[in-house]
Steps between C-alpha positions, in 0.01 A plus 500: 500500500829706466490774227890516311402908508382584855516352872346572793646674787448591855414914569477668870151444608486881690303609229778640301452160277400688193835736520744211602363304189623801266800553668586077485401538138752805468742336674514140280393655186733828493712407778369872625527467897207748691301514800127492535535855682664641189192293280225674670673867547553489111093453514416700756754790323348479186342782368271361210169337664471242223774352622441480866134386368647223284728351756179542807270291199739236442608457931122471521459245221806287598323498917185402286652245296685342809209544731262251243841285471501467879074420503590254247773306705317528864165359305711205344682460812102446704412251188812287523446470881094393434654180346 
């Protein structure tokens, strides 16, 4: 099913998936062009803790998220192939 709103595209799989995914979003939604490096410096610069606490919760609930996804597909996958 194809949303009018949203698609879904391919990120680097080096573990630098969460950054590229904001700076694709940047890049179609405010035609803002960045680098993952410049992404996680502007974390890893920030001075406020809430904020580098905010953006470790959500990496960690998007890796949750995608790690159940994943389950999900690999047990689907092993039930289509019992039939």
């Amino acid at each position: 099913m194809k949303d009018q709103k949203y698609d879904i595209v391919d990120t680097v799989t080096n573990g630098d998936c969460f950054f590229d995914a904001i700076r694709l979003a940047l890049e179609q939604i405010k035609g803002e062009s960045t680098t993952v490096r410049k992404l996680r410096k502007i974390i890893a610069d920030e001075k406020d803790s809430n904020i580098k606490l905010q953006a470790i919760k959500v990496l960690g609930k998007w890796i949750e998220i995608l790690s159940s996804k994943n389950n999900r597909i690999n047990e689907t996958n092993r039930n289509k192939s019992n039939y």
